[in-house]
C-alpha positions in Angstrom: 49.1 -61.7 -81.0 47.3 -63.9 -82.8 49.1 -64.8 -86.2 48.0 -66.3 -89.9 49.4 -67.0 -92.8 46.9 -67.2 -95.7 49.3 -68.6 -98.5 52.3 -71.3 -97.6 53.2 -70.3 -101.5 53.9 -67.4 -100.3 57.6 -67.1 -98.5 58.4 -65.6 -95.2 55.8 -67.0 -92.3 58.7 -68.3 -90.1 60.1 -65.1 -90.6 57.4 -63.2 -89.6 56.6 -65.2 -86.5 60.5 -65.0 -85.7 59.9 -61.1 -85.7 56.4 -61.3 -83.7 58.9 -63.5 -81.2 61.5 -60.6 -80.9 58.4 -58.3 -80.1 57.7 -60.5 -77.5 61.3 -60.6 -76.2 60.9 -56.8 -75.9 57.5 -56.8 -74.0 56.0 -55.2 -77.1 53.3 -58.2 -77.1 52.1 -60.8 -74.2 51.9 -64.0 -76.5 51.8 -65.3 -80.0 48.9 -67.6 -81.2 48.8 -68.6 -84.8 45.3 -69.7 -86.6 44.4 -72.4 -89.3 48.0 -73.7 -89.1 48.6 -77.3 -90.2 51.0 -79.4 -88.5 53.9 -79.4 -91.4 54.0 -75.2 -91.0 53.4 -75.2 -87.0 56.6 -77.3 -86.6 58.4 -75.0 -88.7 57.9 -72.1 -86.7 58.5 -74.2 -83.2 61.2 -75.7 -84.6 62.6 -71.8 -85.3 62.2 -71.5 -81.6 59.4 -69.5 -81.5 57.3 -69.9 -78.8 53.5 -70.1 -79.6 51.0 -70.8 -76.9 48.1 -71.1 -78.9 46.8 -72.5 -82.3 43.2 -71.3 -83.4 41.2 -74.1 -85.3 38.0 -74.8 -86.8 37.4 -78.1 -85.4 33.4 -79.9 -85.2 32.2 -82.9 -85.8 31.5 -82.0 -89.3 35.4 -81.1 -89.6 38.2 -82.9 -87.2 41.3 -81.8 -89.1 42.7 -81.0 -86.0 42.7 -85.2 -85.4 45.1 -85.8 -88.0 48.1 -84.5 -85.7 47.7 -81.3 -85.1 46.2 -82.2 -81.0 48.9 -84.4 -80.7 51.7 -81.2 -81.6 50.1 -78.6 -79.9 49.7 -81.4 -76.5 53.6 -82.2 -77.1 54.7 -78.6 -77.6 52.2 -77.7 -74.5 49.9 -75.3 -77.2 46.5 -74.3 -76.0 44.1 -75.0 -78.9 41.2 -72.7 -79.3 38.3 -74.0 -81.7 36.0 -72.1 -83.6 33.0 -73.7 -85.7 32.0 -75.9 -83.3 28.8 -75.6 -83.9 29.6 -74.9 -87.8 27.7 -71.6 -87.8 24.5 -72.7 -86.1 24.5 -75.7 -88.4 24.4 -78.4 -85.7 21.4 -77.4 -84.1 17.5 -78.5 -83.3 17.3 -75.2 -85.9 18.2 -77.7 -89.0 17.1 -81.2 -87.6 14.3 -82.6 -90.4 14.7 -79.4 -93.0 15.4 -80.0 -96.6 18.7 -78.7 -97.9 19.2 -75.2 -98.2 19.7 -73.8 -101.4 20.3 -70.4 -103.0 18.9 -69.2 -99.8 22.1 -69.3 -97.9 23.3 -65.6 -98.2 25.2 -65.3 -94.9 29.2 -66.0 -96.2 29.7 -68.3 -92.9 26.3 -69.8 -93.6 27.6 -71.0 -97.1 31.1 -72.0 -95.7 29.5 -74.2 -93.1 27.3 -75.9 -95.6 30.5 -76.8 -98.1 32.0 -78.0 -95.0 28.7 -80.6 -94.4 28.9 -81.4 -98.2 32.8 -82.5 -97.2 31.4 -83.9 -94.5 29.4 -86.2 -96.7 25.9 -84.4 -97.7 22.8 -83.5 -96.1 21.3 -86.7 -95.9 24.3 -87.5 -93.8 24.1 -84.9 -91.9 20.8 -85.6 -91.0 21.2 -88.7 -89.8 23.9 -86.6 -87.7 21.4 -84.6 -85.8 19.1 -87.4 -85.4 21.6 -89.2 -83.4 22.7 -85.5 -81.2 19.0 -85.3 -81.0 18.7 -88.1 -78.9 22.0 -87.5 -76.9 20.8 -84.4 -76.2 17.1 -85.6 -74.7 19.3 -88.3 -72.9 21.1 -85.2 -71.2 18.6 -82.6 -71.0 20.6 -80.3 -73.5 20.7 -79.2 -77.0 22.5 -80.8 -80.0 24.9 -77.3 -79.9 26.0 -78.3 -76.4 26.5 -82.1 -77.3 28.4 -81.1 -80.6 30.2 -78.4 -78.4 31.2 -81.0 -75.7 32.5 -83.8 -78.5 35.0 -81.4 -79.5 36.3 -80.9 -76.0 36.3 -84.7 -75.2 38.5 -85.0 -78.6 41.3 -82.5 -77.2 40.8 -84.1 -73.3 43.9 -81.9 -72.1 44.7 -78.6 -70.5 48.2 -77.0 -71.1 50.7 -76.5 -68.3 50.1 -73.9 -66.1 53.7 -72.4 -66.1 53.3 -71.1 -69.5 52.0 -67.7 -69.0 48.3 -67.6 -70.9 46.7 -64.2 -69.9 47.1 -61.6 -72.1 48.6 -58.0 -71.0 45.7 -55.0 -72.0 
């Protein structure tokens, strides 16, 4: 079961994992997972015993939130961390290398999510410098700039999680 919580105003997330933990205690679900946690909320819920195996984050090179402690819980509480975005829609790619800015053209809703995330990241000009430099990685390596971008984010988590936790889900 993979679990979010849109709004932390909002009370009653450790409850609710408590209560996706007594399913599991039943056999009524395999596993919890919980997405777009932060670190503060994760340790909540772990600290209410309940036992997640996995935390779903976006995570790039565009966006490393997951740096800023949230490897370093789920490698002490032995949570898997599954990213998503790693390519920030299609963003970090030979598709965009050279191309002016996109404007009102973006109509795709991950599209325009993924180019807020490169304005965060610090604008298209830096961004292009960005793909210059996975450009030429990626002619060093005989790849693309999605499989260079791809593999940065797997050399930032550089871990695997035990293999006594069970990980495969029940269909």
């Amino acid at each position: 079961m993979q679990f979010h919580w849109w709004d932390y105003g909002v009370a009653g997330y450790v409850e609710a994992a408590a209560a996706l933990a007594r399913l599991r205690d039943k056999g009524k679900i395999a596993n919890i997972g919980v997405t777009n946690f932060d670190v503060p909320h994760l340790s909540e819920i772990l600290d209410a015993g309940v036992p997640v195996v996995s935390m779903q984050a976006q995570y790039s090179l565009l966006d490393e939130r997951p740096r800023n402690g949230m490897i370093d819980l789920c490698r002490r509480s032995d949570i898997a961390v599954i990213c998503y975005g790693t390519v920030a829609g299609g963003f970090l790619s030979e598709r965009w290398a050279g191309r002016r800015e996109p404007g009102g053209e973006l109509t795709n809703r991950s599209l325009i999510k993924y180019k807020l995330i490169i304005d965060d990241f610090g604008g298209w000009d830096l961004f292009q410098q960005l793909l210059l430099t996975l450009g030429r990685i990626a002619v060093k390596h005989r790849c693309d700039i999605a499989t260079v971008a791809s593999r940065s984010v797997l050399n930032g988590i550089k871990w695997r999680p035990s293999s006594s936790a069970q990980r495969t889900p029940r269909i």
